[in-house]
N, CA and C atoms of all chains as a GROMACS GRO file, in nm:
protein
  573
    1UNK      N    1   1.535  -0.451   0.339
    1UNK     CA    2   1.409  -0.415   0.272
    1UNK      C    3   1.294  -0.502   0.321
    2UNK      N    4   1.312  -0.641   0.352
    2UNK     CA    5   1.217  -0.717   0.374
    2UNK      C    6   1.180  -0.679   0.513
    3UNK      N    7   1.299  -0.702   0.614
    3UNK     CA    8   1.240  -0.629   0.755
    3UNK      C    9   1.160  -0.501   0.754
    4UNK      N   10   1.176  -0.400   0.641
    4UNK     CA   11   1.132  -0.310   0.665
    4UNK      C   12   0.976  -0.329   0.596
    5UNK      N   13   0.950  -0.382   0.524
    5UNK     CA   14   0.805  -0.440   0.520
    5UNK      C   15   0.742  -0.515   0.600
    6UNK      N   16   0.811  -0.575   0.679
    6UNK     CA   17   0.723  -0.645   0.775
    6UNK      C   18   0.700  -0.559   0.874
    7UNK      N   19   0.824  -0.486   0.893
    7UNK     CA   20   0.737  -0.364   1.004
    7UNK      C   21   0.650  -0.285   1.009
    8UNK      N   22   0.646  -0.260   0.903
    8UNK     CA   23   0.574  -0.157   0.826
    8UNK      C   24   0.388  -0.237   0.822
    9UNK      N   25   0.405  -0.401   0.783
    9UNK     CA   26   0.298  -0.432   0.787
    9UNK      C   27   0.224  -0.450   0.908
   10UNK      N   28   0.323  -0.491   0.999
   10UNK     CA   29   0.292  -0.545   1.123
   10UNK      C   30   0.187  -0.364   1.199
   11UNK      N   31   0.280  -0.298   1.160
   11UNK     CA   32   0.206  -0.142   1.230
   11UNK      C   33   0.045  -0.116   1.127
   12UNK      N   34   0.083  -0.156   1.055
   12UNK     CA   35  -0.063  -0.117   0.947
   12UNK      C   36  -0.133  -0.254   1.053
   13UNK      N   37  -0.127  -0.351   1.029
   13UNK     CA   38  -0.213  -0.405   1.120
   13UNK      C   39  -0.286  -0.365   1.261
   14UNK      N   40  -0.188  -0.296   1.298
   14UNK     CA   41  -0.198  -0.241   1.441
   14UNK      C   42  -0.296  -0.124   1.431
   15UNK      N   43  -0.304  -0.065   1.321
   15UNK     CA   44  -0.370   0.088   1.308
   15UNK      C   45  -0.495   0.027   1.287
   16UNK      N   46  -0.516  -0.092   1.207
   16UNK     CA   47  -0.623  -0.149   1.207
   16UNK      C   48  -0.735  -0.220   1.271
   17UNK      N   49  -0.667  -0.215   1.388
   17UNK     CA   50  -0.719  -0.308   1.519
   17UNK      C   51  -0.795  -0.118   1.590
   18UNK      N   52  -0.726   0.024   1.538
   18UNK     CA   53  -0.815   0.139   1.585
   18UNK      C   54  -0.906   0.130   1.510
   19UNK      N   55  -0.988   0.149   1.362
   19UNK     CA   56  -1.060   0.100   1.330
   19UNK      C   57  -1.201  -0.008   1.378
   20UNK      N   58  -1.148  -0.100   1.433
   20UNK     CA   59  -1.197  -0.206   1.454
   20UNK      C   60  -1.273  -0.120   1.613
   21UNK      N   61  -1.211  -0.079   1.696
   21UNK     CA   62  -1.249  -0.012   1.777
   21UNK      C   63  -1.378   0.097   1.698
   22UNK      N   64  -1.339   0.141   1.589
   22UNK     CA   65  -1.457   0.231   1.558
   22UNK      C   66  -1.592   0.192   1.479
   23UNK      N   67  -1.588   0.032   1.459
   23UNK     CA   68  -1.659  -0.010   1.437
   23UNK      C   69  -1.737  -0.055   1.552
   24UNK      N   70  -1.701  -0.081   1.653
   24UNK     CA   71  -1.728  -0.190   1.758
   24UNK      C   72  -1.823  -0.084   1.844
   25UNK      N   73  -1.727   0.056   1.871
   25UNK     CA   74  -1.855   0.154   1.930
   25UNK      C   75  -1.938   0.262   1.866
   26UNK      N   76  -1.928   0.298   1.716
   26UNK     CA   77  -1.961   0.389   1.667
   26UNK      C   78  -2.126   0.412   1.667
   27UNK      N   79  -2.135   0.569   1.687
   27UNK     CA   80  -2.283   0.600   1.721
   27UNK      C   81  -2.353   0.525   1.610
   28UNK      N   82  -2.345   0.587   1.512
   28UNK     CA   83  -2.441   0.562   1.386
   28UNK      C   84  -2.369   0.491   1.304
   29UNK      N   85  -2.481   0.387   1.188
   29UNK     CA   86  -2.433   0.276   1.167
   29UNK      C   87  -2.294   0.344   0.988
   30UNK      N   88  -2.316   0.489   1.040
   30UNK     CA   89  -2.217   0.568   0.898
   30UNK      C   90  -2.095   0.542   0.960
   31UNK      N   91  -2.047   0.560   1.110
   31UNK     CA   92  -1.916   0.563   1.148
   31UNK      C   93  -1.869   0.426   1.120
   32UNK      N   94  -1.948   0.297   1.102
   32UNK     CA   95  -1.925   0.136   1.116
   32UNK      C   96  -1.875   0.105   0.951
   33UNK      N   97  -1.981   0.191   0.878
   33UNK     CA   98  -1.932   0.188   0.714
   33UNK      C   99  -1.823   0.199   0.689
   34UNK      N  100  -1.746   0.343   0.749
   34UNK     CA  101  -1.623   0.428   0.752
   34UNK      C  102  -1.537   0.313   0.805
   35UNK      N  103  -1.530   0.255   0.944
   35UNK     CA  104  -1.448   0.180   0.916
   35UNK      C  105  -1.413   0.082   0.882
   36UNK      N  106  -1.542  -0.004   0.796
   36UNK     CA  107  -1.499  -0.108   0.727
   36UNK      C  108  -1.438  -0.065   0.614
   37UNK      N  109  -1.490   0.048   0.556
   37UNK     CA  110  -1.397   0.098   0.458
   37UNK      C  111  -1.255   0.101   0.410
   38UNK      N  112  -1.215   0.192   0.552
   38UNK     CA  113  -1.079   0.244   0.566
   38UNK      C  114  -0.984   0.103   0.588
   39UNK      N  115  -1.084  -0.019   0.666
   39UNK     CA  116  -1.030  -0.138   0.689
   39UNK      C  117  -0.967  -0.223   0.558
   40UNK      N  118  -1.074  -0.168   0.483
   40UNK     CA  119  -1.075  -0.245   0.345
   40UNK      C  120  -0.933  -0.217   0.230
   41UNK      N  121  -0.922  -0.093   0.242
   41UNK     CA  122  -0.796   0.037   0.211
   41UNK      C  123  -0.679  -0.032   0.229
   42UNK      N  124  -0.668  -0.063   0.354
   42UNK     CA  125  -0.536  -0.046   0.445
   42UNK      C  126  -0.552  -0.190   0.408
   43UNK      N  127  -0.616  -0.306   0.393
   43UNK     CA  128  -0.552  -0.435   0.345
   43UNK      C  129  -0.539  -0.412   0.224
   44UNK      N  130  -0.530  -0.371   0.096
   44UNK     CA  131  -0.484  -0.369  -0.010
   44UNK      C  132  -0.350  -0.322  -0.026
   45UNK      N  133  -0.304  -0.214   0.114
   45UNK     CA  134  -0.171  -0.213   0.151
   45UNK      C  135  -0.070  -0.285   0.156
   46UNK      N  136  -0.169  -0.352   0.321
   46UNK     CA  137  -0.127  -0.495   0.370
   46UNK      C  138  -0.097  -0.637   0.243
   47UNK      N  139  -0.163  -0.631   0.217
   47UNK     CA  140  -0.145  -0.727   0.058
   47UNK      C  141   0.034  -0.670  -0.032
   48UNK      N  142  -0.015  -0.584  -0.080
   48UNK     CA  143   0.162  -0.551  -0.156
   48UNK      C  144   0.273  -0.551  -0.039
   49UNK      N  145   0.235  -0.501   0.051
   49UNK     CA  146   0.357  -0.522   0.146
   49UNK      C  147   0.393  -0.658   0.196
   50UNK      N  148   0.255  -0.776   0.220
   50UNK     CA  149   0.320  -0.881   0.180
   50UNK      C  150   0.409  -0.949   0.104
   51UNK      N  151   0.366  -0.917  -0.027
   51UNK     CA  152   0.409  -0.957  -0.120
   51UNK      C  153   0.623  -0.885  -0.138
   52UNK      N  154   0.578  -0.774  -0.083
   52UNK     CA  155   0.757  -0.718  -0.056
   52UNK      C  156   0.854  -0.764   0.029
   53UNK      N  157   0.763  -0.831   0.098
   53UNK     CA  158   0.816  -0.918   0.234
   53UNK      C  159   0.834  -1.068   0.194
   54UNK      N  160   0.771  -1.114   0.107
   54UNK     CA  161   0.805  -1.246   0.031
   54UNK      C  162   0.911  -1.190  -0.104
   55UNK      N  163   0.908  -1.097  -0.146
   55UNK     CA  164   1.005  -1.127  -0.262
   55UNK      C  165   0.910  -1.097  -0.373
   56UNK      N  166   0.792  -1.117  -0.371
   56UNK     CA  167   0.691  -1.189  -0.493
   56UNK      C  168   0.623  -1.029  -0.489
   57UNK      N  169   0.591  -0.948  -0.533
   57UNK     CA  170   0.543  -0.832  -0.591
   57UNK      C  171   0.452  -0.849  -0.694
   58UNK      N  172   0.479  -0.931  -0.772
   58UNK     CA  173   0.449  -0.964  -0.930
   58UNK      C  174   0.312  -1.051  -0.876
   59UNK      N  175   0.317  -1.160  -0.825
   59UNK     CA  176   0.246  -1.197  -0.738
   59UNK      C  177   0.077  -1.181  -0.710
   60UNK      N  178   0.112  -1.047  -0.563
   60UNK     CA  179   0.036  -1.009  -0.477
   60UNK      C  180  -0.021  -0.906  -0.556
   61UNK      N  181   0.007  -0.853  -0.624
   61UNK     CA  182   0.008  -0.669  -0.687
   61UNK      C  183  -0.134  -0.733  -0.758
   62UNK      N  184  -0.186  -0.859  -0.837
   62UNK     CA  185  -0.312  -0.871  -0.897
   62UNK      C  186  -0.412  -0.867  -0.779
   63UNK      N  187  -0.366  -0.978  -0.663
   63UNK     CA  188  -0.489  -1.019  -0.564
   63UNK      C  189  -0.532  -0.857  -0.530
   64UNK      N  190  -0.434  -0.783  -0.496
   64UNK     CA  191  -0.476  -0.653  -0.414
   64UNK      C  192  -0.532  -0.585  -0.470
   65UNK      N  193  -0.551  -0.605  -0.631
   65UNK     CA  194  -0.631  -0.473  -0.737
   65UNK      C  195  -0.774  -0.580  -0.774
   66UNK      N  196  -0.751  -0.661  -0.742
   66UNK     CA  197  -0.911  -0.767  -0.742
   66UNK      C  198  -0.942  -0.696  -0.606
   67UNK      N  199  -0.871  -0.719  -0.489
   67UNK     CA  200  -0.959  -0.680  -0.332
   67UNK      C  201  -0.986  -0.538  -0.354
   68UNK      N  202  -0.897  -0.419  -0.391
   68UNK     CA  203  -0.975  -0.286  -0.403
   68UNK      C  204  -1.095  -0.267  -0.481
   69UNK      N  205  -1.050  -0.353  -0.555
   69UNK     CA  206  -1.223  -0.300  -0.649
   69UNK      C  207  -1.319  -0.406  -0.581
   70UNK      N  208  -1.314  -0.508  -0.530
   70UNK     CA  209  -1.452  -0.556  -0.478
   70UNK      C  210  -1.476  -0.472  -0.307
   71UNK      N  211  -1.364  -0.443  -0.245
   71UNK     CA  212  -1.349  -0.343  -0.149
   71UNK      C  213  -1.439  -0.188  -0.151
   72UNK      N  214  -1.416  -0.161  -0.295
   72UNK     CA  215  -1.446  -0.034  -0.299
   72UNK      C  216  -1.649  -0.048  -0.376
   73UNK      N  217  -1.630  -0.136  -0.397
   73UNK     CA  218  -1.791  -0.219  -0.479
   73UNK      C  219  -1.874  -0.217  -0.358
   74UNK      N  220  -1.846  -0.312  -0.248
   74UNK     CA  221  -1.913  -0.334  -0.192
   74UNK      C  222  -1.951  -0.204  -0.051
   75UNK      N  223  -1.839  -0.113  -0.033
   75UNK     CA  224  -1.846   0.005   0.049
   75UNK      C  225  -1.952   0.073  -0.059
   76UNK      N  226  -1.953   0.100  -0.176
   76UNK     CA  227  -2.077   0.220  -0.251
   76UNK      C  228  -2.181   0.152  -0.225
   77UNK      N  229  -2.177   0.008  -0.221
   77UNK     CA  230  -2.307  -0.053  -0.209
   77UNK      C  231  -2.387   0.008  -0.099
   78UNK      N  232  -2.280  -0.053  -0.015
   78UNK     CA  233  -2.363  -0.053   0.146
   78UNK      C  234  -2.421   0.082   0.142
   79UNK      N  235  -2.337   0.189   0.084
   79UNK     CA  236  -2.393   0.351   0.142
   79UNK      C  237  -2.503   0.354   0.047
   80UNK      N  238  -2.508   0.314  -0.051
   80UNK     CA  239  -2.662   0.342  -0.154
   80UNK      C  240  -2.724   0.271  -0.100
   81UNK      N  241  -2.748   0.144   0.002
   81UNK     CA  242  -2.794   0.072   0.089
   81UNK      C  243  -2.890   0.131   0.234
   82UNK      N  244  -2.795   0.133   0.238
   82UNK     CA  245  -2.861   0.265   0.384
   82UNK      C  246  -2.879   0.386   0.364
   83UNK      N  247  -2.862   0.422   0.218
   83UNK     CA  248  -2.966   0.573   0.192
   83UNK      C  249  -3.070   0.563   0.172
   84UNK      N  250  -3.142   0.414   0.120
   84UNK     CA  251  -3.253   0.413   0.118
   84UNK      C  252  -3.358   0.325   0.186
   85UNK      N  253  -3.333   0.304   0.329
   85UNK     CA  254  -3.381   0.212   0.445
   85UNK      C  255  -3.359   0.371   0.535
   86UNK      N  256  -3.459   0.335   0.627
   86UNK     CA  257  -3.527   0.384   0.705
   86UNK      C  258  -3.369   0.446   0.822
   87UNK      N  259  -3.375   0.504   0.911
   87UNK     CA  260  -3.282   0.533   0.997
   87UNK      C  261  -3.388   0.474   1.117
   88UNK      N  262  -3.267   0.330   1.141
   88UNK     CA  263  -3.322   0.294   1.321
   88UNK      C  264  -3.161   0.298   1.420
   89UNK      N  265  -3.247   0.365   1.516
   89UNK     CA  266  -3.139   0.377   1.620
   89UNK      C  267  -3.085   0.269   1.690
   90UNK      N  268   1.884   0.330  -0.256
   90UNK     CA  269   1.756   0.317  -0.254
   90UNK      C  270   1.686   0.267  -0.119
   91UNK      N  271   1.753   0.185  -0.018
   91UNK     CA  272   1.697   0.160   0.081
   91UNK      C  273   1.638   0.250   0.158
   92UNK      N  274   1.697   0.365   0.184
   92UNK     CA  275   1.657   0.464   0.224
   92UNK      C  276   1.570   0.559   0.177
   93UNK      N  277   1.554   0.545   0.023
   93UNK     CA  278   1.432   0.642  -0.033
   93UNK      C  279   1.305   0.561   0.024
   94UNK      N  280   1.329   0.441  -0.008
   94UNK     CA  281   1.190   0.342   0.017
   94UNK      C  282   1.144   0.359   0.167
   95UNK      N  283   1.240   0.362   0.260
   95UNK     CA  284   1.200   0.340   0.416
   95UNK      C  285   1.139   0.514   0.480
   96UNK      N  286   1.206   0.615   0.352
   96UNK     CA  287   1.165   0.712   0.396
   96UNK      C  288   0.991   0.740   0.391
   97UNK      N  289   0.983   0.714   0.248
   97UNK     CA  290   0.863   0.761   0.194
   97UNK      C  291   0.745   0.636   0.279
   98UNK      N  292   0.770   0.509   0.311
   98UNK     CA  293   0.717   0.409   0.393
   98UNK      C  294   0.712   0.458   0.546
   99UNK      N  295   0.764   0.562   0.576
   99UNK     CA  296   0.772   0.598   0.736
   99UNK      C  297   0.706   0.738   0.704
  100UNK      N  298   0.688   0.786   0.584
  100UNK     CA  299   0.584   0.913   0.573
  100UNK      C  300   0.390   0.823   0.547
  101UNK      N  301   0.405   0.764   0.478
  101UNK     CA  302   0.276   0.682   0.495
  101UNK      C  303   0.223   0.622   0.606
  102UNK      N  304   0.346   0.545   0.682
  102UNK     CA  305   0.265   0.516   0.810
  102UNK      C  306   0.249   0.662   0.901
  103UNK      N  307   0.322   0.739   0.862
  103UNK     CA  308   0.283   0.872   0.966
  103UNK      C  309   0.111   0.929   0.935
  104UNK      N  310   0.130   0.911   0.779
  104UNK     CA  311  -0.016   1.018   0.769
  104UNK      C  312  -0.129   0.916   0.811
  105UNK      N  313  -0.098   0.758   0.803
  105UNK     CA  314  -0.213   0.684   0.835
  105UNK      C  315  -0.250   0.717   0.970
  106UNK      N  316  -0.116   0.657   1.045
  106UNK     CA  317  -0.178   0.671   1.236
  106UNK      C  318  -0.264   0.825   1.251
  107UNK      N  319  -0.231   0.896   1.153
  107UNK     CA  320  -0.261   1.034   1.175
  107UNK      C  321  -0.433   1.022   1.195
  108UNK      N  322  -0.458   0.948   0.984
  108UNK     CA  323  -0.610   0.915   1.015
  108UNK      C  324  -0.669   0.831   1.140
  109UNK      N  325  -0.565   0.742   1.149
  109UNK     CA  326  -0.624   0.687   1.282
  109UNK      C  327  -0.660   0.778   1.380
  110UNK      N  328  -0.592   0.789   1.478
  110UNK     CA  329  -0.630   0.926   1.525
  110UNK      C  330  -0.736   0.976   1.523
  111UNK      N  331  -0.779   1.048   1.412
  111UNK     CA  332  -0.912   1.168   1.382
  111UNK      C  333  -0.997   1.052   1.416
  112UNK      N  334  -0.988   0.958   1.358
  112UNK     CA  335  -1.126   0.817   1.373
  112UNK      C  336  -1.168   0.819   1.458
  113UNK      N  337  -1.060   0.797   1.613
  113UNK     CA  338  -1.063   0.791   1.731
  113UNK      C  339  -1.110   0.900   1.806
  114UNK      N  340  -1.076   1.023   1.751
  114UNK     CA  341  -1.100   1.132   1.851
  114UNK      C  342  -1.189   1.235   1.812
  115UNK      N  343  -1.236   1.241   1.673
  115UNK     CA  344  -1.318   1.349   1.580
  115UNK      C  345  -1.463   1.320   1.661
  116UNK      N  346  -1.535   1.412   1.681
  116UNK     CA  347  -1.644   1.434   1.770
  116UNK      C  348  -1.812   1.328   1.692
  117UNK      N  349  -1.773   1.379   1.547
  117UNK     CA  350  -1.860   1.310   1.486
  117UNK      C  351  -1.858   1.244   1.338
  118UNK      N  352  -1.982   1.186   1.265
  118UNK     CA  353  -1.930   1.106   1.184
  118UNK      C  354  -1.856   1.190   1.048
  119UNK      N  355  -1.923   1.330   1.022
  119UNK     CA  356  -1.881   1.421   0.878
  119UNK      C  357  -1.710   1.406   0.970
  120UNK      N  358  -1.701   1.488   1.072
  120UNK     CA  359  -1.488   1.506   1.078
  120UNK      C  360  -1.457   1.360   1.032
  121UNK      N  361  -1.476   1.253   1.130
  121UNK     CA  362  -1.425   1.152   1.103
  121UNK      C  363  -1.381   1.075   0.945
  122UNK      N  364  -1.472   1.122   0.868
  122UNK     CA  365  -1.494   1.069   0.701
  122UNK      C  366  -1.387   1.174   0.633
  123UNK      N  367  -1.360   1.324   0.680
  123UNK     CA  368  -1.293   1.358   0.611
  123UNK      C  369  -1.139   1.330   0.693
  124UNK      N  370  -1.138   1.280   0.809
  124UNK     CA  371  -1.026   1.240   0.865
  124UNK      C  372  -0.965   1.108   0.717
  125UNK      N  373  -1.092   1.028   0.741
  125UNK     CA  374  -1.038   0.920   0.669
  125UNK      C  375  -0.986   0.942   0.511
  126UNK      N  376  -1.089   1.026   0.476
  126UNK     CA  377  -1.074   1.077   0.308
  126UNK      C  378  -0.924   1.169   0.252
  127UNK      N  379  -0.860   1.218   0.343
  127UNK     CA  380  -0.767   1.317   0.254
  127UNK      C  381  -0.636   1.160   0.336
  128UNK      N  382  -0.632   1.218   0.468
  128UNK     CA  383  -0.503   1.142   0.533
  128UNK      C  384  -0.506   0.996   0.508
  129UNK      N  385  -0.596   0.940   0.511
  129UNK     CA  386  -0.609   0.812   0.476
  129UNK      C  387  -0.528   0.778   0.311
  130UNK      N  388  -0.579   0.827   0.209
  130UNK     CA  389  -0.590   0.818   0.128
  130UNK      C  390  -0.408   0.884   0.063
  131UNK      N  391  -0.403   0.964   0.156
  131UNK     CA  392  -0.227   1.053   0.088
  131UNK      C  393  -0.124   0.924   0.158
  132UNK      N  394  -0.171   0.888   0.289
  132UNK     CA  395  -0.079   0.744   0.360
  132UNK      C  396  -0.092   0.650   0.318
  133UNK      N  397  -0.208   0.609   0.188
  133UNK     CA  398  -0.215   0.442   0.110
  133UNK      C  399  -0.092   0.522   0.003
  134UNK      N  400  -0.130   0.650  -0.094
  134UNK     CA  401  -0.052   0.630  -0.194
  134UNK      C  402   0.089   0.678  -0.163
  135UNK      N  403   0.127   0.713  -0.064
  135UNK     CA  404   0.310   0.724   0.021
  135UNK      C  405   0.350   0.562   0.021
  136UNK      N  406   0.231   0.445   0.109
  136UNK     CA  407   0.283   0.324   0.140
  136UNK      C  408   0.301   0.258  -0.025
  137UNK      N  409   0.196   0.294  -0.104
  137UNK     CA  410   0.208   0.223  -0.243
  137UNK      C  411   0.302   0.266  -0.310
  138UNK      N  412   0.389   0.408  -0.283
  138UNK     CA  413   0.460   0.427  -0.371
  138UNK      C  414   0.620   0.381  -0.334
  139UNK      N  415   0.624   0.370  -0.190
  139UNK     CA  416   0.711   0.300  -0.125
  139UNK      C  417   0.746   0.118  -0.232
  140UNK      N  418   0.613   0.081  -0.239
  140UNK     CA  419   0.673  -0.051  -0.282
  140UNK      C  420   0.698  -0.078  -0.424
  141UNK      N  421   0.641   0.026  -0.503
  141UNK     CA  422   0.634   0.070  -0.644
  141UNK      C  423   0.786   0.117  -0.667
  142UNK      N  424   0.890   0.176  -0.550
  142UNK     CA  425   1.000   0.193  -0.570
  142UNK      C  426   1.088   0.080  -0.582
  143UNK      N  427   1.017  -0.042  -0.474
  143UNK     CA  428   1.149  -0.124  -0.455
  143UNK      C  429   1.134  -0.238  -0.541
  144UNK      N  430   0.997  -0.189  -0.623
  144UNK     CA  431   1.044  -0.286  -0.714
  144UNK      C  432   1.150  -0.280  -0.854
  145UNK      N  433   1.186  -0.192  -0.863
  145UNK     CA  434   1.283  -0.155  -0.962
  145UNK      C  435   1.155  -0.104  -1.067
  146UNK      N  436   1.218  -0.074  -1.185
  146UNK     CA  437   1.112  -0.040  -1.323
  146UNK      C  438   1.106  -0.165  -1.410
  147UNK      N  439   0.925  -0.207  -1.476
  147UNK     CA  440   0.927  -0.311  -1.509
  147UNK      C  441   0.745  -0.293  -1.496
  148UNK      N  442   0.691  -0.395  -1.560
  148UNK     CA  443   0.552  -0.418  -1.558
  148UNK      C  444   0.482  -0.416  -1.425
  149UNK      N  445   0.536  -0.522  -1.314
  149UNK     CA  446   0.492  -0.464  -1.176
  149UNK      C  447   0.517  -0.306  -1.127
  150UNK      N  448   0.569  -0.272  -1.190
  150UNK     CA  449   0.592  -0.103  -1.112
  150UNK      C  450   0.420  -0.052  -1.153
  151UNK      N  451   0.396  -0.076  -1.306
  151UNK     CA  452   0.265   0.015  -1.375
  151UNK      C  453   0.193  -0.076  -1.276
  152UNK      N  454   0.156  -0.186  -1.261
  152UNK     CA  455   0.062  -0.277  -1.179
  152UNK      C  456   0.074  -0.166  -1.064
  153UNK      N  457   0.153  -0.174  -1.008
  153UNK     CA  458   0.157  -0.113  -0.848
  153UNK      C  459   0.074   0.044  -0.892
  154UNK      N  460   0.142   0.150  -0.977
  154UNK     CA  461   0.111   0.254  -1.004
  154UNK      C  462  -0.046   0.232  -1.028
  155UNK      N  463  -0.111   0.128  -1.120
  155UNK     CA  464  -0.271   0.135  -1.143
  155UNK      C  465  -0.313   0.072  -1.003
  156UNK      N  466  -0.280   0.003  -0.920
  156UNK     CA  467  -0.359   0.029  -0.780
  156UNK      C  468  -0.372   0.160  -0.703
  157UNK      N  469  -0.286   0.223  -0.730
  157UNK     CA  470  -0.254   0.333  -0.685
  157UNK      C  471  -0.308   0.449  -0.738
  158UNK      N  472  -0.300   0.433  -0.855
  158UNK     CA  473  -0.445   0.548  -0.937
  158UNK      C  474  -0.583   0.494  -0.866
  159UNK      N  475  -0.623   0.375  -0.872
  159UNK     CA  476  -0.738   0.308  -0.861
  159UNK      C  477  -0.774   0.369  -0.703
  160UNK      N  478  -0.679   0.356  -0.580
  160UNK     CA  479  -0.733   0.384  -0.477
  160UNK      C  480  -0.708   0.499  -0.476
  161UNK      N  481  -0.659   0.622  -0.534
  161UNK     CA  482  -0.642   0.746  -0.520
  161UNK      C  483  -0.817   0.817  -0.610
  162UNK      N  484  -0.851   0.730  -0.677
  162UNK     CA  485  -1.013   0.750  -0.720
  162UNK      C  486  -1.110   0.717  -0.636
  163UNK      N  487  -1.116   0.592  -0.599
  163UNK     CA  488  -1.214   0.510  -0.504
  163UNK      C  489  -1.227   0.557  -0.353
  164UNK      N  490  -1.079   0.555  -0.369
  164UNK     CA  491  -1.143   0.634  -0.185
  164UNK      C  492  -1.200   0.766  -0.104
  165UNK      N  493  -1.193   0.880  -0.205
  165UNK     CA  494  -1.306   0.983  -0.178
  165UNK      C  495  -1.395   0.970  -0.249
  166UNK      N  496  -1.450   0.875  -0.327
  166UNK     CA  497  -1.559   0.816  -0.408
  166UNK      C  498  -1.627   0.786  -0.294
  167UNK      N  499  -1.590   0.657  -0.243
  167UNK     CA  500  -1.667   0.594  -0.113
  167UNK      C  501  -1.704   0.677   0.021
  168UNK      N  502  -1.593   0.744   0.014
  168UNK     CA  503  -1.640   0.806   0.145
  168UNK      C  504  -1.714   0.987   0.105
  169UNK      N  505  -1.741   0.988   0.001
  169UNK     CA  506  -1.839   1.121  -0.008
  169UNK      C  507  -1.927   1.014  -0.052
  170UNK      N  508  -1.958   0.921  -0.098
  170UNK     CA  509  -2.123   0.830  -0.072
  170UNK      C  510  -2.175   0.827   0.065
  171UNK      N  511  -2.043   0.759   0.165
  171UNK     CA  512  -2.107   0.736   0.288
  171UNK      C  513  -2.147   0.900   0.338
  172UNK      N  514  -2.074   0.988   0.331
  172UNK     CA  515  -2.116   1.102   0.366
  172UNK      C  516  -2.249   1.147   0.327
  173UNK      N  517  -2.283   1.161   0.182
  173UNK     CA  518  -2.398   1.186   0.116
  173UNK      C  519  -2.485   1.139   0.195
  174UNK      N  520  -2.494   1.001   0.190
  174UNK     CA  521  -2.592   0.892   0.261
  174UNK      C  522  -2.625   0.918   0.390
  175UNK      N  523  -2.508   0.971   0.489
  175UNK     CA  524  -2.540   1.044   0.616
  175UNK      C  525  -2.666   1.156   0.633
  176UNK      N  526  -2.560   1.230   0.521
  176UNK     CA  527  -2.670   1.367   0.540
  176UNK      C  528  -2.803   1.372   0.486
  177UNK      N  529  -2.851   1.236   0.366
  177UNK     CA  530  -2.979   1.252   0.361
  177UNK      C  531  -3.052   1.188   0.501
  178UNK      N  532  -2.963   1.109   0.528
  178UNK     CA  533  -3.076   0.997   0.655
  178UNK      C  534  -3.100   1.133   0.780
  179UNK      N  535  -3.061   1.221   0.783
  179UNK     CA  536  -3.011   1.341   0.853
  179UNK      C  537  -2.946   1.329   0.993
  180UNK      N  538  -2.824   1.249   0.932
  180UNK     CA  539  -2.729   1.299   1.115
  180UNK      C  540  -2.681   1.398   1.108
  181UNK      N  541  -2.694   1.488   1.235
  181UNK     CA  542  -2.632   1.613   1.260
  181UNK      C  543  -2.547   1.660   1.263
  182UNK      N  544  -2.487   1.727   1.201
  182UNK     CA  545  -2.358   1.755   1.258
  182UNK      C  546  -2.308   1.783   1.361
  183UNK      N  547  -2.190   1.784   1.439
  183UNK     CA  548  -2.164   1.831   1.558
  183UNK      C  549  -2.140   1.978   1.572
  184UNK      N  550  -2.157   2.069   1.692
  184UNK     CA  551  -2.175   2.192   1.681
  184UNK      C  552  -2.116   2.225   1.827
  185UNK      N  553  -2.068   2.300   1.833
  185UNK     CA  554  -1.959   2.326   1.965
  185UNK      C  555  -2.061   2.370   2.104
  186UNK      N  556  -2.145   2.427   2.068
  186UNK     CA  557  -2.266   2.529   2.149
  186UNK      C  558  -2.353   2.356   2.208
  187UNK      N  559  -2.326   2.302   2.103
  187UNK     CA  560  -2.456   2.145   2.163
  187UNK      C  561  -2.396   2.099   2.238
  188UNK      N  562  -2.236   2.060   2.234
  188UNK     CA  563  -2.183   1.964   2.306
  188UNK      C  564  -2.168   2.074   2.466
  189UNK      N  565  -2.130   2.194   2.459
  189UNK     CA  566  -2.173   2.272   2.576
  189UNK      C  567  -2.238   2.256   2.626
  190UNK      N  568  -2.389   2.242   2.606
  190UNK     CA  569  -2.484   2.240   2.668
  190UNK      C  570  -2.540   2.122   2.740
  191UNK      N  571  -2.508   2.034   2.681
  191UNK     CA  572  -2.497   1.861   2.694
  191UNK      C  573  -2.462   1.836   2.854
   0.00000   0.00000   0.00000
């Protein structure tokens, strides 16, 4: 079970490094939102699957529901952010 | 149980790489958001429910289950904002006839 969380985390990491790619070239600054977003997602994953990989569930399971909601806080921000600033290319 | 857990954990990482994928290859920013919004979001609650299994039943299971409500709300929350927010600033959508012509 534990190997199979670490694999499991180790590949979520990996999917995350595509992301990171879509931040790094994305046209408009909406595709850069998206993937800090989705970045943000996939570590709250990464977080419990730690925690399955240590044993400790009980643990990790608070930090990761503190990181989604400041995760998910600060993504509405940004987009009510840049709905109301100007569009520069 | 090892095997329910590794199953449903090897269906989550499938639908994620999936969103990955669209991220990578969707023409513009509306595909890409709904890449991220359905697949994204069905591959967090497959991986969450994966670990919600192995923990046996018990107070961490509901913990695991309310992250799991929580990001099954939040994440087409966020990403129909960023969308919204797109379409007032007005990016275009992509259109098959433009990229032709291009």
């Amino acid at each position: 079970m534990r190997t199979l969380f670490l694999t499991a985390a180790v590949a979520l990491v990996g999917l995350a490094l595509v992301y990171v790619h879509r931040i790094a070239v994305g046209p408009t600054v909406f595709d850069r939102l998206l993937g800090v977003n989705a970045i943000g997602t996939k570590t709250t994953v990464v977080l419990l699957l730690t925690g399955g990989v240590f044993g400790r569930v009980e643990m990790f399971v608070d930090i990761a529901l503190g990181y989604a909601l400041l995760s998910f806080i600060g993504s509405l921000a940004a987009a009510r952010y840049f709905e109301r600033t100007e569009h520069r290319e | 149980m090892i095997v329910v857990v590794g199953f449903v954990l090897l269906a989550g990482l499938f639908f994620q790489a999936v969103a990955a994928l669209g991220v990578v290859r969707m023409p513009d920013v509306y595909t890409r958001l709904h890449a991220v919004s359905k697949a994204e979001t069905l591959g967090v609650l497959l991986t969450l429910l994966a670990v919600g299994l192995s923990t046996g039943l018990g107070l961490t299971t509901v913990k695991v289950g309310l992250v799991t409500l929580f990001v099954f709300l939040a994440n087409p929350t966020a990403t129909h904002a960023i969308t919204r927010a797109a379409l007032r600033l007005g990016v275009a959508p992509w259109q098959r006839h433009r990229e032709a012509g291009r």
